[in-house]
C-alpha positions in Angstrom: -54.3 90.7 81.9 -55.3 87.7 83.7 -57.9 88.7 86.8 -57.5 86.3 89.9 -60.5 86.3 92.1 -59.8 85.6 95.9 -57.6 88.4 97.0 -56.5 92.1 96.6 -53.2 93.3 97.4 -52.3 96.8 97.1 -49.0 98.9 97.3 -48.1 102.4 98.4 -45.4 104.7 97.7 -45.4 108.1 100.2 -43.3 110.2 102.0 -40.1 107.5 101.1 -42.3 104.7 103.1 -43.8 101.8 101.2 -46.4 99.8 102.0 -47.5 96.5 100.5 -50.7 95.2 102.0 -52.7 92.3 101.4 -56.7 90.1 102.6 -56.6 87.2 104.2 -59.5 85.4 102.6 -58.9 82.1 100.9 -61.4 80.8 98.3 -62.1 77.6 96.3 -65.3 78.8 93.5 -67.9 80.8 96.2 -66.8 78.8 99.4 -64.7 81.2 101.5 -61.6 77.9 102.8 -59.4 80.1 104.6 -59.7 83.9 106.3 -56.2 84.4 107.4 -53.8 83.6 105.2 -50.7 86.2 104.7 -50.2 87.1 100.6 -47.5 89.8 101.7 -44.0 89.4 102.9 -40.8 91.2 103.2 -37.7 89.0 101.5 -34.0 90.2 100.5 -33.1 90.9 104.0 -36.2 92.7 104.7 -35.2 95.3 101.6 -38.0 94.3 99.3 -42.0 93.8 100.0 -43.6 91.0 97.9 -47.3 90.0 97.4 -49.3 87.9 95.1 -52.5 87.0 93.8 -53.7 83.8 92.4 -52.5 80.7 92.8 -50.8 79.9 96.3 -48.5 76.8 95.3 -47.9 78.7 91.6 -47.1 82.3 93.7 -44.7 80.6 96.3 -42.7 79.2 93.7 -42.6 82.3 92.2 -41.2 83.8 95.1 -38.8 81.7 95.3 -37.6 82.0 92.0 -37.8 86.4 92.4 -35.9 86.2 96.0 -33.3 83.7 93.7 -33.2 86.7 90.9 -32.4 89.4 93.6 -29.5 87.2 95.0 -28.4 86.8 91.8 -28.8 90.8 90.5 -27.6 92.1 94.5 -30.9 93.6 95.0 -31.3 95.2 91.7 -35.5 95.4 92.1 -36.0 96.2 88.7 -33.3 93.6 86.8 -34.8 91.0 88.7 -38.6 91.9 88.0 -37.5 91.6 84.0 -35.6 88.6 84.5 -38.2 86.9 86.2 -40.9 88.6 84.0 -38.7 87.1 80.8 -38.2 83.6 82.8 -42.1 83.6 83.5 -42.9 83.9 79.7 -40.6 82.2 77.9 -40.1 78.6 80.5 -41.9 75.9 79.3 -43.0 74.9 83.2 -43.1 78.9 85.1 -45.6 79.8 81.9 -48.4 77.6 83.3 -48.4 79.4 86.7 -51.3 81.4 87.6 -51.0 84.3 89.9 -49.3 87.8 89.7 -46.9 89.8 92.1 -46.2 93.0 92.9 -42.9 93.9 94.4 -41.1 96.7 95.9 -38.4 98.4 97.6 -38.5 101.9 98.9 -37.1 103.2 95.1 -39.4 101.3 92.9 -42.6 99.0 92.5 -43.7 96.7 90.0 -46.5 94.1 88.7 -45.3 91.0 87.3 -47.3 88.7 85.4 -46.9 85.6 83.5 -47.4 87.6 79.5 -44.3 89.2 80.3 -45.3 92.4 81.6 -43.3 94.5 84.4 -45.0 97.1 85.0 -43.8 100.1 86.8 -47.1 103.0 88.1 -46.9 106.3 87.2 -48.4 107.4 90.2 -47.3 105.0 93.3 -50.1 102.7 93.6 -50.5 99.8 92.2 -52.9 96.9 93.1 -53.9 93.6 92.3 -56.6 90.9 92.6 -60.2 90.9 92.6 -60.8 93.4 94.9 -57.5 95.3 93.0 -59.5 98.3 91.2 -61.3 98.9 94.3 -58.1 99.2 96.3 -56.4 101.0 94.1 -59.2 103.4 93.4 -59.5 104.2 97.1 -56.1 104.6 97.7 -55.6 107.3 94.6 -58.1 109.3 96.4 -56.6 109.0 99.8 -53.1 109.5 98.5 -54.6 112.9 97.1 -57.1 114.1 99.9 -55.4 112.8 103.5 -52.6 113.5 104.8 -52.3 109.6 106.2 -49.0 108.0 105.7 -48.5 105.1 103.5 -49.3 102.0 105.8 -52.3 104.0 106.9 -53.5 104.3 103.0 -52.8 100.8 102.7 -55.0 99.6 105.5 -57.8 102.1 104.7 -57.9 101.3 101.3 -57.8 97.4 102.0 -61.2 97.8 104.2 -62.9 99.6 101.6 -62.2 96.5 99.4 -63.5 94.2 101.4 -66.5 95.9 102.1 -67.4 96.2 98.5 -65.4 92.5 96.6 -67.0 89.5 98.1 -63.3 87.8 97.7 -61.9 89.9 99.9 -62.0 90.3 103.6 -61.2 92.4 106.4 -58.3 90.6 108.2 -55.5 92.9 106.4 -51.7 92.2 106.3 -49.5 95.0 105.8 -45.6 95.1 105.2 -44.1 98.6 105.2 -40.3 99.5 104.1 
């Protein structure tokens, strides 16, 4: 899978609460461009929490073309995340965007990438980016050893991130459901 450097987003499942959180650092090669840009957003009438990594014109079209796939399947998270994911591999034009998304709504969450995949965590984190694996490391641990709530896990586990990926900052965006 494809590893975007520049951002981490990361997404929590607890208690029936999700969270989807993301940096706000911007980066063209080592030159930090922008610190507070927002990679996370509620769509679907607030129902579903989206974020991406990579790409920013390539991850705004795509979604577009996800928030298009949940009109079309009437919120149906995971119909939508294969459609897209089939639409993403197989179009001629959405196969040359770079970037991946996670999505969610308080039943299900998914990674979407270009190959094709839709990928569904056994364990209710999942994250992304450059800074993912640190993310989603610390917020395994916290979901196992704190008794903080899902936005809480979200933000903690975005800060540890940033202290350790040099793409990733402190100035943290979170989206809970």
């Amino acid at each position: 899978m494809i590893e975007f450097h520049g951002t981490t987003i990361v997404c929590v499942k607890k208690n029936s609460r999700v969270a989807l959180g993301g940096d706000g650092q911007v980066t063209l090669g080592n030159t930090t461009v922008k610190h507070t840009a927002k990679k996370v957003r509620k769509i679907y009438e607030d129902k579903v929490a989206i974020g991406f990594a990579g790409s920013t014109a390539d991850a705004i079209t795509l979604f577009d073309k996800f928030e298009a796939k949940l009109q079309e399947f009437r919120g149906n998270l995971k119909r939508a995340a294969v459609e897209l994911g089939k639409d993403w591999r197989t179009d001629k034009i959405l196969r040359r965007l770079e970037a991946l998304l996670i999505v969610a709504d308080t039943n299900d969450m998914f990674l979407i990438s270009g190959s094709g995949d839709v990928i569904e965590p056994d364990d209710d984190v999942i994250a992304i980016g450059s800074g993912g694996a640190f993310a989603q490391a610390a917020a395994k641990a916290l979901m196992l050893h704190s008794s903080l709530e899902a936005e809480e896990i979200v933000k903690n586990a975005l800060q540890i991130a940033s202290e350790i990926c040099i793409y990733t900052n402190n100035n943290i965006t979170v989206e809970v459901l």
